[in-house]
C-alpha positions as CSV (number, residue, x, y, z in Angstrom):
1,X,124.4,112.6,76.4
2,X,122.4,115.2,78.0
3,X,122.3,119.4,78.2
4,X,121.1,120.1,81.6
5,X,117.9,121.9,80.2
6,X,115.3,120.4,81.4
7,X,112.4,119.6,79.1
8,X,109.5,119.3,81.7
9,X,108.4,117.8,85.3
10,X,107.1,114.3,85.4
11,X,105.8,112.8,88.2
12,X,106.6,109.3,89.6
13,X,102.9,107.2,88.8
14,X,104.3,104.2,90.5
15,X,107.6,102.8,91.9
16,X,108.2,98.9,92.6
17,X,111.3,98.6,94.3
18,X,111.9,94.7,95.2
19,X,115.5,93.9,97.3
20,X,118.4,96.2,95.5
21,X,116.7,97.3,91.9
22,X,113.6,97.7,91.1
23,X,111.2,100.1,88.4
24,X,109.9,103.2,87.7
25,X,106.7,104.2,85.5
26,X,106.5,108.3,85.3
27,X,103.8,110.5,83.9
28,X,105.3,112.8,81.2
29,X,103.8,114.5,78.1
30,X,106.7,116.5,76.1
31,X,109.6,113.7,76.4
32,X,107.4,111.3,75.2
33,X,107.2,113.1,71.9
34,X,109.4,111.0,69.4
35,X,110.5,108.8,72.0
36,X,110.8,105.0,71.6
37,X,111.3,101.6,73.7
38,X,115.2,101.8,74.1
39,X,115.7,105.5,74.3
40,X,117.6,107.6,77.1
41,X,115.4,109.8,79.6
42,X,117.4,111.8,82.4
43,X,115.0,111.3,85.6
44,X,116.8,113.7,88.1
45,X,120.0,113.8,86.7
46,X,119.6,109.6,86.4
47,X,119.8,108.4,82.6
48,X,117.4,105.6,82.7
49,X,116.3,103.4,79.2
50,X,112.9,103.2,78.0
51,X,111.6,99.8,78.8
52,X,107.6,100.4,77.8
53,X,105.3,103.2,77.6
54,X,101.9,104.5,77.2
55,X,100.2,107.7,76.0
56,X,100.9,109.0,79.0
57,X,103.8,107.2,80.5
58,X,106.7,105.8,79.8
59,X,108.5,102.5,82.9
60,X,112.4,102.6,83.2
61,X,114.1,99.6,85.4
62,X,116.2,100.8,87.9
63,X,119.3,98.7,88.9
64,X,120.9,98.4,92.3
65,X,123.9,100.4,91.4
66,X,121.9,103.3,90.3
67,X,119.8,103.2,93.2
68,X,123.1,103.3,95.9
69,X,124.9,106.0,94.1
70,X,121.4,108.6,93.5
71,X,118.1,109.7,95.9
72,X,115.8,107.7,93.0
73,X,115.2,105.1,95.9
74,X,113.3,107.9,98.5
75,X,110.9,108.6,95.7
76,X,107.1,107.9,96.3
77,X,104.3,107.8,94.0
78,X,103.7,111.3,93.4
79,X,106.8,113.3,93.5
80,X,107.9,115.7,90.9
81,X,110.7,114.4,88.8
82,X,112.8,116.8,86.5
83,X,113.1,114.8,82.9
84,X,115.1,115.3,79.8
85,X,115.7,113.5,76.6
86,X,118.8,112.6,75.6
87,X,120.3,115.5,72.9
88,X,120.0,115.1,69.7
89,X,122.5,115.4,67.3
90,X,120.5,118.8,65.7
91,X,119.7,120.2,69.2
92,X,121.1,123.5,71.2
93,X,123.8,122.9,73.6
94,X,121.8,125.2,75.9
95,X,123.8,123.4,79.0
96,X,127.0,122.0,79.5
97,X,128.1,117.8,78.7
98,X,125.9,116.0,81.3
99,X,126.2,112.0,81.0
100,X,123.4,110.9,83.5
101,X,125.7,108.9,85.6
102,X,125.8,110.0,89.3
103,X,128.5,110.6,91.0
104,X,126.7,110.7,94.3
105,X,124.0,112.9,96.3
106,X,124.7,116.1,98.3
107,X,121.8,117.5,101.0
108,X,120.5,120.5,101.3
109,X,121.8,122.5,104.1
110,X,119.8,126.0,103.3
111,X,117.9,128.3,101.6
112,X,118.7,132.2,100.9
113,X,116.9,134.2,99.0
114,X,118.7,137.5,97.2
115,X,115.8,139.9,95.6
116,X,114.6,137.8,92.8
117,X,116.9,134.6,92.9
118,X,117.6,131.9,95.3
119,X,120.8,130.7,96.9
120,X,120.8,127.0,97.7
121,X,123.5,125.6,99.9
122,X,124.2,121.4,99.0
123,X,126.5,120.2,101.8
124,X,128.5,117.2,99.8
125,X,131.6,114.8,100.5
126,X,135.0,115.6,99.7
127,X,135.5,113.4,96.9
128,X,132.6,115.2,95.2
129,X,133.7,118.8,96.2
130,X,137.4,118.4,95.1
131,X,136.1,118.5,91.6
132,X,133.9,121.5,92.2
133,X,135.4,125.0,90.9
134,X,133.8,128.5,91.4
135,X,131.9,129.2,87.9
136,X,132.5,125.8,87.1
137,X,129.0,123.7,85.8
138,X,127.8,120.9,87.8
139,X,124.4,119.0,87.4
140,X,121.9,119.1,90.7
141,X,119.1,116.6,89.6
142,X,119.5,117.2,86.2
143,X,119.9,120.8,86.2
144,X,122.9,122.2,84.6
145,X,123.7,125.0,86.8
146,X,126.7,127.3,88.0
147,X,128.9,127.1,90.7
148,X,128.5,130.4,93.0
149,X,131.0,130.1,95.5
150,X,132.5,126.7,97.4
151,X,134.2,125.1,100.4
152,X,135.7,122.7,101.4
153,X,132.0,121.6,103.7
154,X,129.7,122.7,100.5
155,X,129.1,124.2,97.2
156,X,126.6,126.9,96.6
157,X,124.2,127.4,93.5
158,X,122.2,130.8,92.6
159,X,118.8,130.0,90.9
160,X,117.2,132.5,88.6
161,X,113.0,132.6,88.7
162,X,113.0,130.1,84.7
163,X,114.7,127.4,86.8
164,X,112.3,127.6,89.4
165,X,109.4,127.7,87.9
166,X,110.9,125.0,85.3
167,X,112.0,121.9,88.0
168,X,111.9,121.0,91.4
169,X,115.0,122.3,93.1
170,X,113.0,124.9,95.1
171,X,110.4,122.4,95.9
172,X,112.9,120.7,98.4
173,X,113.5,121.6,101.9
174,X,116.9,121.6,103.9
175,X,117.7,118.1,104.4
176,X,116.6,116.9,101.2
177,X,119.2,114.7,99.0
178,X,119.6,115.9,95.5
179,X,121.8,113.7,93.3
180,X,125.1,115.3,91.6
181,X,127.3,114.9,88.1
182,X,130.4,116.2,88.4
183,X,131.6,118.1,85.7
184,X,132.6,115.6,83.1
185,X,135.8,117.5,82.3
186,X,137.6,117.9,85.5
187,X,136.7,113.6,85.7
188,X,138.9,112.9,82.5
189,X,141.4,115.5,83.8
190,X,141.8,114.1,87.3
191,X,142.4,110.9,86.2
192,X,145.0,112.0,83.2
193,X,146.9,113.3,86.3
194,X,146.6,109.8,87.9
195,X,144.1,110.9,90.5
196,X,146.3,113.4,92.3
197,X,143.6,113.8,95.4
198,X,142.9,111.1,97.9
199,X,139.6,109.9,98.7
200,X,138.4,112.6,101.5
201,X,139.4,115.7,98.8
202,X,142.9,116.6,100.1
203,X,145.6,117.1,98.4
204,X,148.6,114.0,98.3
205,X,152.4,113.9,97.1
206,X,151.0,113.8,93.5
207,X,149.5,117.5,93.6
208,X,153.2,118.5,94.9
209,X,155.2,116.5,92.3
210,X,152.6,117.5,89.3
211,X,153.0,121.0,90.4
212,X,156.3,121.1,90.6
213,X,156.4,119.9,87.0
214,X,154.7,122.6,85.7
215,X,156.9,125.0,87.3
216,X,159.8,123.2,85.8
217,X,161.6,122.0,88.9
């Protein structure tokens, strides 16, 4: 399990990506420390297991499913990676519960800035956005951050000057994918409730019968 806060920026020393899977080897410094062959490292929101490391460095295999539901597979040698450990049972829950498993990517549709933070508008499907709620948490490449208003098109985040200077969000441009975890929370409830939206986000007969229910018809 993972916070959201992340512990530094990596950057991607070499990828080898051969058919549907393939591997990554990062350069890292502070989630390296205590680390160990076997351990969990977030790489953009991506939980990925320790396979070998170095000094400097630590390689992560990439399989074909991760790599169809996230952006890790448009990353070149050289791009900025945000990274975090995996919590540790003594550690600050400075975020909100992130697992590491993608639920898909979104794409940057625009910038706006607002005196000293940053409005960035992710354009995202509909089975994404159904489980989005204003002020609710949701995780943009590993970042836990807060929902500031969204539609039924896109969501928007506001990012304070720490979270810039601290990962890559604002190194992006409009058009860039990002990859999102929905809020683990509104997951286990949607599917209590027997998955009450259909694929595209709209509502279906089981909103109307569930919400009869709790008015007590």
């Amino acid at each position: 399990m993972f916070t959201g806060i992340i512990e530094e920026i990596g950057k991607v020393k070499k990828i080898s990506l051969g058919g549907a899977s393939g591997s990554l080897e990062i350069s890292a410094r502070k989630v390296l420390e205590g680390s160990k062959i076997g351990d969990s490292i977030a790489v953009n929101g991506v939980c990925l297991t320790v396979t070998s490391m170095t000094s400097s460095s630590f390689t992560a295999d990439v399989m074909a499913e991760t790599l169809r539901r996230s952006s890790l597979g448009s990353l070149v040698s050289g791009s900025g990676v945000n990274l975090e450990r995996a919590m540790a049972a003594n550690g600050r829950f400075g975020g909100h519960i992130v697992s590491g498993h993608i639920d898909g990517t979104g794409t940057i549709s625009r910038f706006v800035r607002e005196e000293n933070a940053v409005w960035v508008h992710i354009k995202a499907s509909g089975e994404i956005l159904r489980l989005i709620v204003e002020k609710g948490s949701i995780a943009i490449d590993g970042i836990s951050l807060t929902v500031a208003s969204v539609s039924d098109s896109e969501f928007a985040v506001s990012v304070i000057p720490h979270t810039a200077e601290e990962t890559t969000l604002l190194s992006k441009k409009a058009g860039d994918l990002v990859n999102l975890e929905n809020d683990i929370i509104g997951k286990y409830v949607e599917k209590l409730l027997g998955g009450a939206h259909s694929k595209d986000g709209s509502d279906s007969e089981k909103d109307d019968k569930f919400l009869k229910w709790l008015g007590g018809e």
